[in-house]
C-alpha positions in Angstrom: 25.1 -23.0 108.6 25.6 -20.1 106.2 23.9 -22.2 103.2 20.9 -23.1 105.1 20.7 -19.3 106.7 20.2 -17.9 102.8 17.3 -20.2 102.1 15.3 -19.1 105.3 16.0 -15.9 104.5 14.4 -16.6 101.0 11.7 -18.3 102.4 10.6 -15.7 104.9 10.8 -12.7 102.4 8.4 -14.9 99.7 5.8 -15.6 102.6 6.3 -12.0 104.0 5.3 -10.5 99.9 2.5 -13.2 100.0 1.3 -11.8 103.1 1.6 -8.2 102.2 -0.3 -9.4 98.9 -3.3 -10.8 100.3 -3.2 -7.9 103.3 -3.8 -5.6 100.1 -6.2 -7.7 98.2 -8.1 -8.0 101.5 -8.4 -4.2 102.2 -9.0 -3.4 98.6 -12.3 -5.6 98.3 -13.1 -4.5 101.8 -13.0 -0.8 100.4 -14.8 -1.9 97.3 -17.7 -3.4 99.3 -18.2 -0.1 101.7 -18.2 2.1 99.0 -20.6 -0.2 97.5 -22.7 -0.2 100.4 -22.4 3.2 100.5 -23.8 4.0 97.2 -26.7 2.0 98.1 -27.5 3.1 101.1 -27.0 7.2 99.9 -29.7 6.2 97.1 -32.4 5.1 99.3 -35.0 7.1 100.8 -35.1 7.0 104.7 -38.5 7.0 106.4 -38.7 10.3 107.5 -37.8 11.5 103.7 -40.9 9.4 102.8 -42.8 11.1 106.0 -41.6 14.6 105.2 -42.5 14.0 101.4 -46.3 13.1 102.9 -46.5 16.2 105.0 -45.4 18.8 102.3 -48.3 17.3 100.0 -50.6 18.0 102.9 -49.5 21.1 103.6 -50.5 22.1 99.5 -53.7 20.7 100.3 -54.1 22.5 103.2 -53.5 25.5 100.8 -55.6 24.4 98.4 -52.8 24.4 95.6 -53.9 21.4 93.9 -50.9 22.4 91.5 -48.7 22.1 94.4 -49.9 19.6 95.6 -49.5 17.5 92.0 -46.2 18.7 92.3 -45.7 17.1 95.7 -47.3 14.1 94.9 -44.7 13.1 92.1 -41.9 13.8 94.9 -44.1 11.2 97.1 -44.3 8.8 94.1 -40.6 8.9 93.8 -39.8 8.8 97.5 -42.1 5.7 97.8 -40.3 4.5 95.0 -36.7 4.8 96.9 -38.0 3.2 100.1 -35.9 0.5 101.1 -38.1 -3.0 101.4 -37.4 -3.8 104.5 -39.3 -0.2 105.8 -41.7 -0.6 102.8 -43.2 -3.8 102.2 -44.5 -4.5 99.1 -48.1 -4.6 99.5 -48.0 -1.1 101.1 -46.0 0.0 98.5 -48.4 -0.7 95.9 -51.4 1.1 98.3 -48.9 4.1 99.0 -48.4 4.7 95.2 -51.9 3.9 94.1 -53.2 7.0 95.9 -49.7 9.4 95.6 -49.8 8.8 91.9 -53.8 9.5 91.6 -53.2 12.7 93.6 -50.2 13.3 91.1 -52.1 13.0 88.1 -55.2 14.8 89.1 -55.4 18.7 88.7 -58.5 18.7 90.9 -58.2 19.5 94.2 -61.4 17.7 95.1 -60.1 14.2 93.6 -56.4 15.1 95.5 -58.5 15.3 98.7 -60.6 12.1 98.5 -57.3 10.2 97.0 -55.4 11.7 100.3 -57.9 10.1 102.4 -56.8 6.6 101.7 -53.6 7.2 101.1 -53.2 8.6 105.1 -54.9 5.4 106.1 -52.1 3.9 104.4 -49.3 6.0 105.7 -50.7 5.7 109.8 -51.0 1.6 109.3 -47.3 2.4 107.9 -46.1 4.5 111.0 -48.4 2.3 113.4 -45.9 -0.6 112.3 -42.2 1.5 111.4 -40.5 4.1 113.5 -40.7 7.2 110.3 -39.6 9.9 112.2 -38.1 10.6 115.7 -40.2 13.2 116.1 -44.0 12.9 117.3 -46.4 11.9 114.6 -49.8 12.9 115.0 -53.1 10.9 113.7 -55.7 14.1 113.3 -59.3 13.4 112.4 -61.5 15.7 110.5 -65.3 14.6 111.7 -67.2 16.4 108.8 -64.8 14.5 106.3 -64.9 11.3 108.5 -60.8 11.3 107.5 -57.8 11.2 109.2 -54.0 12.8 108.3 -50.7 12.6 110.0 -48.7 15.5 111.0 -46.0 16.6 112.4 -47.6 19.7 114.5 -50.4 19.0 117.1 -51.7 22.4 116.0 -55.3 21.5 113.1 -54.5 22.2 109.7 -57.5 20.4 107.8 -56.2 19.2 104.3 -59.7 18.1 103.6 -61.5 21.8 104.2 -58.3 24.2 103.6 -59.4 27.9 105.0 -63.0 26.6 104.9 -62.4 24.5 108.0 -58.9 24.8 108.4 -59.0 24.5 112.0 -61.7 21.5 112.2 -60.2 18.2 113.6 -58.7 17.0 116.7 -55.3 14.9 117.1 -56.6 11.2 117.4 -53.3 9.3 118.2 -50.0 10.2 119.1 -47.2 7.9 117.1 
């Protein structure tokens, strides 16, 4: 009974190192993978970074720093750029950086303006179909400009005018 004892013994300790071996490959490609994940997912820009990226450019508008607001333009360009696909589709990608890069490349805060018009078009059809923010999101209209701009206050500050009009609009939809 003694000899066949020993081999069991043998037996049980190989299986239990094989075990303990594939245990710790297991959790080291599991660890490998999060991390991965991780670093992909920290890299990415969320929606409300795109959204928050939109609003300081109109917020330089509504100052009428079209330095500024070339300045913010670039850091919508590259937000847009970080979007994940499945919140920014491809085709409103390429609308969203048509306009942000125009704006970004133009020192004229009369071309930033027109250039902001389409390119708020394109960020309420975004919003209309993705959740960017947990906060309201307004759709204001400027009638003299026949445009529209998303914000994030209910309060009129016309991008369009600056102090000119700054108060002309009124909140068209509520996101």
């Amino acid at each position: 009974m003694h000899g066949f004892a020993v081999p069991v013994i043998i037996l049980l300790y190989i299986n239990q190192f094989k075990m303990k071996r594939i245990l710790f490959l297991v959790a080291f490609i599991a660890t490998a993978f999060v991390q991965q994940n991780f670093a992909q997912e920290n890299t990415k820009t969320t929606s409300s970074q795109l959204l928050n990226a939109y609003y300081q450019l109109k917020d330089n508008l509504v100052k009428s720093n079209a330095a500024a607001a070339t300045a913010s333009a670039a850091v919508l360009v590259q937000a847009i750029n970080d979007t994940d696909t499945q919140i920014l589709k491809d085709d409103a990608r390429a609308n969203l950086l048509r306009d942000a890069s125009a704006i970004a490349q133009s020192g004229d805060i009369k071309i930033q303006r027109v250039k902001f018009s389409t390119l708020s078009d394109n960020m309420f059809e975004l919003a209309k179909s993705v959740k960017l923010s947990t906060e309201p999101v307004y759709q204001q209209y400027c009638p003299m400009k026949k445009a529209s701009w998303l914000s994030n206050d209910r309060a009129i500050k016309n991008p369009y005018y600056g102090s000119a009009m700054l108060t002309c609009g009124s909140v068209k939809a509520t996101l």
